[in-house]
DOPA-13485 format. One record per residue (C-alpha): residue in three letters; x, y, z. Coordinates in steps of 0.5 Angstrom, whole numbers, padded with zeros to 4 digits, always signed. Example, Ala and Ser with C-alpha at 12.3 -4.5 7.8 and 13.67 -1.06 7.14 Angstrom:
REM DOPA-13485
Ala+0025-0009+0016;Ser+0027-0002+0014;
//
This chain:
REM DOPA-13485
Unk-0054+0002+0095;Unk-0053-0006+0094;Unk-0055-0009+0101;Unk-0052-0016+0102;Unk-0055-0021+0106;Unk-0049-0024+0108;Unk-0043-0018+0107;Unk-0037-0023+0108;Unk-0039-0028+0103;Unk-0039-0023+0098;Unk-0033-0019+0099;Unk-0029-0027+0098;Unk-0033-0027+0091;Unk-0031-0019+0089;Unk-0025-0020+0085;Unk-0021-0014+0083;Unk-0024-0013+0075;Unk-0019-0013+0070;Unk-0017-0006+0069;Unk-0018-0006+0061;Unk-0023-0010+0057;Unk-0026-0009+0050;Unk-0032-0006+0048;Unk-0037-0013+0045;Unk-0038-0008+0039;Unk-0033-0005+0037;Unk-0026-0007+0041;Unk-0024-0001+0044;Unk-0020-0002+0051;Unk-0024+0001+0056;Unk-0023+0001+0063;Unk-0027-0005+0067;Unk-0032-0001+0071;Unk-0034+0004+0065;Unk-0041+0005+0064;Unk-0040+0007+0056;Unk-0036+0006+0050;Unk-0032+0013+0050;Unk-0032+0010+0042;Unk-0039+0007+0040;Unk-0043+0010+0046;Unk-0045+0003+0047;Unk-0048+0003+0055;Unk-0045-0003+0059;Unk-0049-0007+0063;Unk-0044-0008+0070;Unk-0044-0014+0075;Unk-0048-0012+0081;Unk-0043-0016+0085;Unk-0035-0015+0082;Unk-0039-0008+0078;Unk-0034-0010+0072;Unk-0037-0011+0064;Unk-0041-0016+0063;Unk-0039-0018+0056;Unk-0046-0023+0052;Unk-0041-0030+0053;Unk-0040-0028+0061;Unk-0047-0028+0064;Unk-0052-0030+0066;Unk-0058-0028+0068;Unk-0063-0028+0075;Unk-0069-0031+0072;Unk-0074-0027+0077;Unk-0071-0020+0076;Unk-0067-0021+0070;Unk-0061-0017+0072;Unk-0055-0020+0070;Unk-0049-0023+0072;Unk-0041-0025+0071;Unk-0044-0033+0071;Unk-0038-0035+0076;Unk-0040-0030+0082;Unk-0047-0032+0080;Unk-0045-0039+0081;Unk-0041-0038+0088;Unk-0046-0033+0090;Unk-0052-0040+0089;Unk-0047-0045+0092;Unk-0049-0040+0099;Unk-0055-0036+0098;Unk-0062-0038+0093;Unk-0064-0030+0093;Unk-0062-0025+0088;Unk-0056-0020+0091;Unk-0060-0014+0089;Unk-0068-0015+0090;Unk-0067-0022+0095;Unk-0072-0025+0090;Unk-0072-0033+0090;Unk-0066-0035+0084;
//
């Protein structure tokens, strides 16, 4: 379970992901909140925030923890809170 230190604030980043994008690998459309390729079997890494794929060109990482992130939700989420979302770590 995701706790959030300031819920509110949240919910105006989370945006309804997509409902399809394409697996990085192998190009198939895949629903945004899948966890595996149903074709390649590559797992996919989710936004903690929005919990869409995170494809390589659209992340980026919390430097403490290492977990990734869409850069745009990121972005916001630092414009209000220096802590990572998920463990409270300094960014």
């Amino acid at each position: 379970m995701l706790v959030f230190d300031k819920p509110d604030k949240v919910k105006k980043l989370v945006k309804k992901p997509k409902k399809k994008v394409k697996c990085p690998d192998c190009s198939v459309e895949v629903k945004s909140t899948a966890e595996k390729c149903p074709n390649c079997g590559k797992n996919f890494d989710s936004c903690p925030i929005c919990r869409g794929i995170i494809t390589t060109e659209k992340t980026k990482a919390c430097s403490s923890c290492g977990r990734l992130f869409h850069k745009n939700h990121l972005e916001e989420w630092m414009n209000t809170n220096r802590n990572c979302p998920v463990c409270k770590e300094k960014l």
